[in-house]
C-alpha positions as CSV (number, residue, x, y, z in Angstrom):
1,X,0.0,0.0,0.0
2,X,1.3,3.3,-1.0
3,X,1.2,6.2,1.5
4,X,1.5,9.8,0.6
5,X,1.8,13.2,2.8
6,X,2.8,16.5,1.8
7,X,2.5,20.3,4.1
8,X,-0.7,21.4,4.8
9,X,-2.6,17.9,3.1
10,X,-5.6,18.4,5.6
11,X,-6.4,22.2,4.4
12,X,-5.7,20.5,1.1
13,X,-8.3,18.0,1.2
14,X,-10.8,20.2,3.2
15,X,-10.7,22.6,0.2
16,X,-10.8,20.2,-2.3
17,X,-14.0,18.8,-0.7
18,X,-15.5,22.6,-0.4
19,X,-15.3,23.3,-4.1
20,X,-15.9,20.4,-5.4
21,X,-19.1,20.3,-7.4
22,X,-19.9,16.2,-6.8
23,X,-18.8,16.1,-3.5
24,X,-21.1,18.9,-2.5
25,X,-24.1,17.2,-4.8
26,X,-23.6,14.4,-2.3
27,X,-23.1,16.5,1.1
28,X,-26.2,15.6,3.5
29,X,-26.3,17.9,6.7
30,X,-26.3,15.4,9.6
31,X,-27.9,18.5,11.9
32,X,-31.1,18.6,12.9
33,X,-32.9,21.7,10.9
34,X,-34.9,24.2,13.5
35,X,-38.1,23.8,14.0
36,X,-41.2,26.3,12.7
37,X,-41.9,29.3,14.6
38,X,-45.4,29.9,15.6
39,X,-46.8,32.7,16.8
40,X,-47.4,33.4,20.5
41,X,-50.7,35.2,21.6
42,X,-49.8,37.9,24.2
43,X,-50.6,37.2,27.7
44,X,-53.9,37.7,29.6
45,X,-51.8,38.7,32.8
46,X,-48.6,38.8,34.2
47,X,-46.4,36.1,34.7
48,X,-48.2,34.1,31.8
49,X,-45.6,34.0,29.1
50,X,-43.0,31.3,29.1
51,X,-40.1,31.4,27.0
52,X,-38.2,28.5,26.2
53,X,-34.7,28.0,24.1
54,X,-34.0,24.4,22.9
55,X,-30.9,22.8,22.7
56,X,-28.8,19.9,23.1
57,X,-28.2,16.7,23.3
58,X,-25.4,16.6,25.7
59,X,-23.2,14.2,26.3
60,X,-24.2,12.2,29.6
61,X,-21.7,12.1,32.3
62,X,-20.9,9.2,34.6
């Protein structure tokens, strides 16, 4: 098996893989795409409007 290396191959290959017409044809975003926003009727009184940010997963810890 041949092996080669040269300066700077990573950047090489990570440019390459950019601007390359096929490769992006074939590129499938593995994140998750955010969700619809929906409108929020205003609030009858206070304290009745709960904001919530979503995020994660996290990695679980032992």
């Amino acid at each position: 098996q041949q092996q080669f290396w040269w300066p700077n191959m990573k950047q090489s290959v990570i440019d390459h893989i950019k601007f390359c017409v096929v490769c992006q044809a074939y590129n499938v975003s593995r994140e998750k795409r955010p969700g619809f926003l929906h409108p929020v009727p205003p609030p009858d009184g206070p304290n009745q409007l709960i904001g919530m940010d979503f995020c994660g997963p996290f990695p679980t810890t032992p």
